[in-house]
C-alpha positions in Angstrom: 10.9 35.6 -162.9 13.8 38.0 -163.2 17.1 36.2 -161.9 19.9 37.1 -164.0 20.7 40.5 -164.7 23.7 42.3 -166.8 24.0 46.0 -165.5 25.8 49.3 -166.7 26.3 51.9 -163.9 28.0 55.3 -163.5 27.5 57.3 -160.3 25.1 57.2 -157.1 22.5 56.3 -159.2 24.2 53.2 -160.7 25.2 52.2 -156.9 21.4 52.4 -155.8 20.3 50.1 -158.6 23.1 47.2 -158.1 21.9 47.4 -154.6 18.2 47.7 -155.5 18.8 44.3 -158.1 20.1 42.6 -155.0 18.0 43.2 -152.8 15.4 41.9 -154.8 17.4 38.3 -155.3 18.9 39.1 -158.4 22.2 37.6 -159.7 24.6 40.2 -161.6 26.7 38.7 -164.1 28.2 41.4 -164.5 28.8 45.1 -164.8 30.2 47.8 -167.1 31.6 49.9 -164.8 31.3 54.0 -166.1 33.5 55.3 -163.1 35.6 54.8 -160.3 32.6 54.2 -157.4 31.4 51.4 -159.4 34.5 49.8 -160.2 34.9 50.0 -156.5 31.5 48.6 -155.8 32.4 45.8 -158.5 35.3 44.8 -156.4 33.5 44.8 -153.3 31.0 42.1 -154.4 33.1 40.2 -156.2 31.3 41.2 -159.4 33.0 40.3 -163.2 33.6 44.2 -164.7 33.7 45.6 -167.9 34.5 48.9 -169.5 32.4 48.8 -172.2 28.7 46.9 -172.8 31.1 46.3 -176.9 33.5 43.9 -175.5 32.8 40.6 -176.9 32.8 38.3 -173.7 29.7 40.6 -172.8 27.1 38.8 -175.8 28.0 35.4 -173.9 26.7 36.9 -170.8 23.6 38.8 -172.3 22.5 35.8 -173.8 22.6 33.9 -170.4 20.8 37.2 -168.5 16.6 37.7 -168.1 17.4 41.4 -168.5 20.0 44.4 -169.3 19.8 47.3 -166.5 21.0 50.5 -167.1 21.6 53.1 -164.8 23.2 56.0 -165.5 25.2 53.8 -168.2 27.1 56.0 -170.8 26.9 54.1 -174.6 24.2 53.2 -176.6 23.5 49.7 -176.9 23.3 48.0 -180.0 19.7 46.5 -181.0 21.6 43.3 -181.7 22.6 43.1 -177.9 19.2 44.7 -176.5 17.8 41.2 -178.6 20.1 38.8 -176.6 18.5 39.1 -172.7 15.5 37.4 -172.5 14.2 40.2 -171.8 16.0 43.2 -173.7 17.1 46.2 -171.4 15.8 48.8 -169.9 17.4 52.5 -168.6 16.7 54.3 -165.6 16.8 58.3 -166.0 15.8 61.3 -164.0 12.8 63.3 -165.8 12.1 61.4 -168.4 9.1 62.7 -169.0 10.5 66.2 -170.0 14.3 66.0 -170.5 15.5 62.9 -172.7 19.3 62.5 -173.2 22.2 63.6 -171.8 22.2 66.6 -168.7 18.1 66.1 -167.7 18.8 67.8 -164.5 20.7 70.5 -165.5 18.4 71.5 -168.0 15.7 71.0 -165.3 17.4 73.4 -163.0 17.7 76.1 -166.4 14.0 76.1 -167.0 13.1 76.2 -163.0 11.0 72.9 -163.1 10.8 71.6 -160.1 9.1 68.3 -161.2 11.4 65.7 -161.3 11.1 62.2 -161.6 12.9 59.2 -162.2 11.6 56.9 -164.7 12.4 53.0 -166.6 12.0 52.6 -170.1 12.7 50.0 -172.0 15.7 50.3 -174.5 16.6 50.7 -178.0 18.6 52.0 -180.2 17.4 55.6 -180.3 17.8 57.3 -176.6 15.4 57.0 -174.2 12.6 56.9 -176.4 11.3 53.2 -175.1 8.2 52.2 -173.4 8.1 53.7 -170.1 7.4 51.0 -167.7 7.5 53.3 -164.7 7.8 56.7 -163.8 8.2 58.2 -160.0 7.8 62.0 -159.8 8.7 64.4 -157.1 8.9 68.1 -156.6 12.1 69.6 -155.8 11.0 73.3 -154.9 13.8 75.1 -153.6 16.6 72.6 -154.7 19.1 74.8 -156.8 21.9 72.2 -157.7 22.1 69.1 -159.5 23.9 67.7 -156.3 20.7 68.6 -154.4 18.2 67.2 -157.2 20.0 64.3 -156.9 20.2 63.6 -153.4 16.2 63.9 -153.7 15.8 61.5 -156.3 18.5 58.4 -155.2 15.7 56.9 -153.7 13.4 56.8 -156.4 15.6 55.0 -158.4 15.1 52.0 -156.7 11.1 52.5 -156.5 11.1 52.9 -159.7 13.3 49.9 -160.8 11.0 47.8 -158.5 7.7 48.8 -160.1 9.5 48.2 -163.6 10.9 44.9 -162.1 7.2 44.1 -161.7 5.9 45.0 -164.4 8.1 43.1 -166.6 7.4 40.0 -164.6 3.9 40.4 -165.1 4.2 40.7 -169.0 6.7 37.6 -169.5 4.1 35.3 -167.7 
């Protein structure tokens, strides 16, 4: 079972997956906070914050955690950290079927897709090229800004980071 969870978040997104890990029962040990509405969401819970998944306390942590969660986290992670959860880590990112890396939605919106999805992989140390252990897609006809693609796919995140969740219960038994 899944109990203990290290998390990077930036954004919405990130705010929708530390709710989405608690509502499930999970314990955070921690999060690298990428901006100022996780830091505040950090603070709220009463939640140990970091600036950077580098800083040293964090391997103590990892080691202690089932699982990294990313979402919408901002550095690479080292394979020698990915190795310490139980685990490893895994990313949450919109479109990763098509648009791997940094700006999927904006690119999205350039070549008038209106596909989108948000999907889990697992990590490593070349981006977003893990397993994908779930993917949720939606059509965004007629959204024409990355605020509007966005406000689509918040919920997803968390269905996605369930059926993920699952999954990786389901392998580790």
């Amino acid at each position: 079972m899944i109990t203990k969870v290290f998390v990077m978040a930036g954004k919405q997104a990130g705010c929708v997956g530390i709710l989405t890990l608690l509502a499930v029962g999970c314990k955070i040990s921690g999060i690298v906070a990428y901006d100022s509405i996780i830091e505040d969401m950090a603070i709220a819970l009463s939640l140990r914050r970091f600036s950077s998944v580098k800083q040293l306390e964090i391997e103590e942590l990892l080691s202690k955690s089932d699982l990294l969660v990313s979402v919408h986290g901002d550095e690479i992670v080292p394979n020698r950290l990915l190795e310490l959860p139980r685990l490893g880590g895994i990313n949450a990112h919109p479109c990763l079927y098509a648009y791997k890396g940094l700006h999927p939605i904006s690119r999205l919106l350039h070549d008038k897709n209106t596909l989108a999805s948000v999907g889990v992989h697992r990590m490593t140390n070349k981006v977003d090229e893990g397993e994908v252990l779930a993917e949720e897609f939606i059509d965004v006809t007629g959204k024409q800004t990355e605020d509007e693609v966005y406000n689509v796919l918040y919920p997803y995140y968390s269905f996605a980071l369930l059926k993920a969740l699952r999954r990786l219960e389901a392998q580790s038994q």
